[in-house]
C-alpha positions as CSV (number, residue, x, y, z in Angstrom):
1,X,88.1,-56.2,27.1
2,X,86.1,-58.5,29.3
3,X,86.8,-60.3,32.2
4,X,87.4,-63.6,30.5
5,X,89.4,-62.4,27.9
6,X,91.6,-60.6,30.8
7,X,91.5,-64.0,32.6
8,X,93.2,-65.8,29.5
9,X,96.0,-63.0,28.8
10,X,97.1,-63.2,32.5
11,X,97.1,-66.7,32.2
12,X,98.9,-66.9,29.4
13,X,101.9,-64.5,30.9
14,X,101.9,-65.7,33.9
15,X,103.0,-69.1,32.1
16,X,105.3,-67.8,29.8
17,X,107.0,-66.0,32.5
18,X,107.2,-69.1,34.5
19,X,108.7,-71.7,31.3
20,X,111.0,-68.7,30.7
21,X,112.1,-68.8,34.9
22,X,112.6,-72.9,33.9
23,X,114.9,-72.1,30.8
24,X,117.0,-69.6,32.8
25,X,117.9,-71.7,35.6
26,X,115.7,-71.7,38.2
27,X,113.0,-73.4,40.4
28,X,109.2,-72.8,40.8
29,X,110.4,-70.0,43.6
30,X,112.9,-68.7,41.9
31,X,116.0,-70.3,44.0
32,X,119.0,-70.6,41.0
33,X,119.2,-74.1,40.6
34,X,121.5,-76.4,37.7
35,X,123.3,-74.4,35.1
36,X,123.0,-71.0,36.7
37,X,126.8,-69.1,37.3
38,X,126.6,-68.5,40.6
39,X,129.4,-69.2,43.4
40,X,132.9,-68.9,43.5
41,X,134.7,-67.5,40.4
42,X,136.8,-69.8,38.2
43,X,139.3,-67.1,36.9
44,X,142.0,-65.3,38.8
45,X,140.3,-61.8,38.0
46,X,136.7,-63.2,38.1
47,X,135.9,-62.4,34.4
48,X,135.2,-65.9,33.8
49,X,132.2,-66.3,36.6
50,X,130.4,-64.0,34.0
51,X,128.9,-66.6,31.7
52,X,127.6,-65.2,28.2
53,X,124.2,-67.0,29.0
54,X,123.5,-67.1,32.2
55,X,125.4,-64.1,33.7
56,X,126.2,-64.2,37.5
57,X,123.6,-64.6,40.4
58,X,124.8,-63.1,43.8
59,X,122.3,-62.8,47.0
60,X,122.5,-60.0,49.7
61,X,125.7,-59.5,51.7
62,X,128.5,-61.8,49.1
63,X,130.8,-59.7,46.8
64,X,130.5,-59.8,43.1
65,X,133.9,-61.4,41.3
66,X,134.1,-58.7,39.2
67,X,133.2,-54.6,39.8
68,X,130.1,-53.3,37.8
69,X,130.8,-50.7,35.3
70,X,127.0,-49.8,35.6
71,X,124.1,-50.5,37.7
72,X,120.5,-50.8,36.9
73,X,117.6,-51.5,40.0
74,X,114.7,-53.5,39.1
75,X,111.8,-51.5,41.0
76,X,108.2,-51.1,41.8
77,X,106.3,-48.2,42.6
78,X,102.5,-47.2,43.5
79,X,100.7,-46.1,40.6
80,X,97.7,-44.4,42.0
81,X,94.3,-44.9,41.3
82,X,95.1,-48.4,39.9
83,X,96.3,-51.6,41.8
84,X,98.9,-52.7,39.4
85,X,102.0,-50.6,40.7
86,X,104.7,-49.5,38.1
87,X,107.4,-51.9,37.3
88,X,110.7,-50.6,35.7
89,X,114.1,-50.6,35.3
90,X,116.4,-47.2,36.6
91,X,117.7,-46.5,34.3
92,X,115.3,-47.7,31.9
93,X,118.0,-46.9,28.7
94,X,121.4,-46.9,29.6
95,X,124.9,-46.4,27.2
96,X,128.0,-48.9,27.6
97,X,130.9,-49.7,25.8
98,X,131.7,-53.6,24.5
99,X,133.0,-55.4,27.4
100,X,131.2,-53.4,30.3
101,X,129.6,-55.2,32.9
102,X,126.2,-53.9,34.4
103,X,124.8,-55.2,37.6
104,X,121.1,-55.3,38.1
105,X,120.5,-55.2,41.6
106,X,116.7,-56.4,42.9
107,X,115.6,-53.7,44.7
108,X,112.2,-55.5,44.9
109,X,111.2,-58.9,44.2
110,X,110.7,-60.7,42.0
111,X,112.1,-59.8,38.6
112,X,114.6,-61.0,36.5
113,X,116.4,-60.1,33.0
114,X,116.1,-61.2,29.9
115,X,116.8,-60.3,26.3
116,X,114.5,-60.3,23.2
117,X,115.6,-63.3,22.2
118,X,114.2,-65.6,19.1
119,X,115.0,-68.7,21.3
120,X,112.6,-67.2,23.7
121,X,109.8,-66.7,21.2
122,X,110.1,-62.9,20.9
123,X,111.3,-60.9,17.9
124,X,114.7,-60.4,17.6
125,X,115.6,-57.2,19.5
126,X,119.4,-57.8,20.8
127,X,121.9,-57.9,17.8
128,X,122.3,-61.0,15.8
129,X,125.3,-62.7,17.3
130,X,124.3,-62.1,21.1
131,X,123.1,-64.9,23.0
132,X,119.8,-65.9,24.5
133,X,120.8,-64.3,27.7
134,X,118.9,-64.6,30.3
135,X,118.7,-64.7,34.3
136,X,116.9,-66.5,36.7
137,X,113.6,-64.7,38.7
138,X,115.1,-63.2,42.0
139,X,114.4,-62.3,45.3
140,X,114.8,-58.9,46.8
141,X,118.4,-57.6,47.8
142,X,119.8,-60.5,44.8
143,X,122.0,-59.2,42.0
144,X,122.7,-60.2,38.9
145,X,125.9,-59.3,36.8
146,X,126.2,-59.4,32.8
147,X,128.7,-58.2,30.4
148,X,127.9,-57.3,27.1
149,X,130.3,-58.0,24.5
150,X,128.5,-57.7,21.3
151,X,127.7,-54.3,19.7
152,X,124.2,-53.1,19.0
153,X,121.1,-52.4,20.4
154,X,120.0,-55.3,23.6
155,X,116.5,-54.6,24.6
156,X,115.4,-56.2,27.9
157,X,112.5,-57.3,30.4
158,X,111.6,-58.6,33.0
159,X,109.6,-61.5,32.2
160,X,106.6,-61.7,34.6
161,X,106.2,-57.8,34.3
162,X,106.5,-57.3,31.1
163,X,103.5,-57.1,29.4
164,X,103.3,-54.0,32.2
165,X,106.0,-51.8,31.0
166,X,109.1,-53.5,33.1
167,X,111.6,-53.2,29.6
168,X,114.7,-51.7,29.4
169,X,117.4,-51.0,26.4
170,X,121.1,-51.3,26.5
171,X,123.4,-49.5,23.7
172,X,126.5,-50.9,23.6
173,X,128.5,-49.1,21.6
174,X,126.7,-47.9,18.8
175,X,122.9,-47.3,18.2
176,X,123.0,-50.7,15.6
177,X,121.4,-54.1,15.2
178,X,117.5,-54.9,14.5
179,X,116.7,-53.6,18.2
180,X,117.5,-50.2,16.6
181,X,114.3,-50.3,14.8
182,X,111.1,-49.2,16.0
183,X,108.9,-51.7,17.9
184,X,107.1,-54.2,15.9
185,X,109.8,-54.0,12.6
186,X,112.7,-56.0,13.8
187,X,112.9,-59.1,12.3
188,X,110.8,-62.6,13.0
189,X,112.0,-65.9,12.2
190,X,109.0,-67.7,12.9
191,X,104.9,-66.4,12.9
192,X,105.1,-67.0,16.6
193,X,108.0,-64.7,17.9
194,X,106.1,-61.8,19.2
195,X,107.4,-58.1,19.4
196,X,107.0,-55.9,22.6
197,X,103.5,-55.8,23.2
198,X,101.1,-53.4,25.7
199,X,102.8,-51.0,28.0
200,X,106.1,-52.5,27.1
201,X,105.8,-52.0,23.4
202,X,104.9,-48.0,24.4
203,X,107.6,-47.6,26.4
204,X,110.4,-48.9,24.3
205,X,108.6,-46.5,21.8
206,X,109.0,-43.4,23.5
207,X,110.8,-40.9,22.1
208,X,113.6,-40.8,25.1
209,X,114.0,-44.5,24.7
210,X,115.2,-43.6,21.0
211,X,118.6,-45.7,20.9
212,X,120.7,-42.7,19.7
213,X,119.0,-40.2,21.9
214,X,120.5,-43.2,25.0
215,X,123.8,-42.7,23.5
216,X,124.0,-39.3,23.7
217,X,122.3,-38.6,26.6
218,X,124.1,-41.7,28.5
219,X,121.3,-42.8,30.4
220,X,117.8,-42.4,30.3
221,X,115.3,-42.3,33.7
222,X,112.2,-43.9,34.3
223,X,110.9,-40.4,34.8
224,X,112.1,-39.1,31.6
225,X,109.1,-41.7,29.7
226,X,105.9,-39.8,29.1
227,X,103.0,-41.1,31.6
228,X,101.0,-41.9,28.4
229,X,103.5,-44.1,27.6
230,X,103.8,-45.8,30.6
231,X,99.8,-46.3,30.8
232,X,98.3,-50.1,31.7
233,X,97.0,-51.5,28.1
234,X,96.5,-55.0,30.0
235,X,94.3,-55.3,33.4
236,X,94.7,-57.5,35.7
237,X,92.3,-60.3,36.6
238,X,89.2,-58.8,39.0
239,X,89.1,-60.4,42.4
């Protein structure tokens, strides 16, 4: 690949990721603006501060309205010899029941969450009557909570790391739903929805990211992906 063609793939993340931080409810810097659910919680038990799009932003030190039944931290790590450290989500597969609530904590910045979503442009890998869910980019020490009501298979990124491996799946319930079948074979409405591509497309390949191998296993580590699958198929832009 050359350096130009690098320069133009970057590019073009770095401005989908951005569009995609302007559809989920937040500014250039990632502050939760308009339309986020963030604040105090409307319901007496705080279930309703839990919005089926938009989920629940919380910053360091406040208290969620509603205890996680899961967590997951977004993280980055050195990945020696290269610059481009390792961006993922621990655990990287993780098994809920309908109705749990998982809270993503940022252990480092800047990440967010966001499903496979057709209204996003990206094949549909989240069952067919979930919403396009998705949370504003956050700051280290932020949180975001969402419950997942609807049975199937939700895989997940983070939207500016991506195309480096940062991509996660969720079984809820049962091992069901188009993001049950392998990468690339789900189903897409339009010639522009893209499936999981580069590192992330490996990675939600490997064989410990299998949905039913989730389920039974309950959760499934970073560390548990083989390093071939967690390779860089996308360099970044030389100095």
């Amino acid at each position: 690949m050359t350096s130009n063609r690098r320069r133009v793939l970057m590019g073009l993340g770095a401005a989908a990721a951005m569009g995609l931080a302007g559809c989920s409810g937040s500014d250039a810097t990632g502050t939760p603006t308009a339309g986020t659910t963030t604040g105090t919680p409307t319901g007496g038990d705080g279930s309703d501060a839990v919005d089926p799009r938009f989920g629940y932003v919380g910053t360091a030190g406040t208290e969620p309205p509603v205890e996680a039944d899961h967590t997951v931290d977004l993280n980055i790590r050195p990945r020696d010899p290269v610059p481009v450290p390792e961006f993922y989500f621990e655990p990287t597969g993780l098994s809920v029941d309908p109705g749990d609530t998982v809270r993503f904590n940022m252990a480092t910045p800047h990440h967010n969450v966001n499903a496979y979503h057709p209204e996003f442009g990206y094949a549909q890998r989240v069952p067919a009557d979930a919403p396009a869910y998705s949370s504003p980019i956050l700051t280290g020490g932020d949180y975001w909570l969402y419950t997942f009501e609807t049975e199937g298979v939700h895989n997940i990124m983070c939207a500016p790391h991506e195309v480096f491996g940062m991509v996660g799946t969720v079984v809820v319930g049962s091992a069901s739903g188009p993001g049950a079948n392998p990468v690339g074979e789900a189903p897409k409405p339009t010639p522009q929805s893209r499936p999981p591509e580069f590192t992330a497309g490996t990675v939600l390949s490997d064989p410990a990211m299998d949905p039913d191998n989730i389920v039974e296993q309950g959760s499934v580590s970073w560390n548990d992906i083989a390093d071939e699958n967690k390779r860089l198929l996308l360099e970044p832009v030389e100095a």
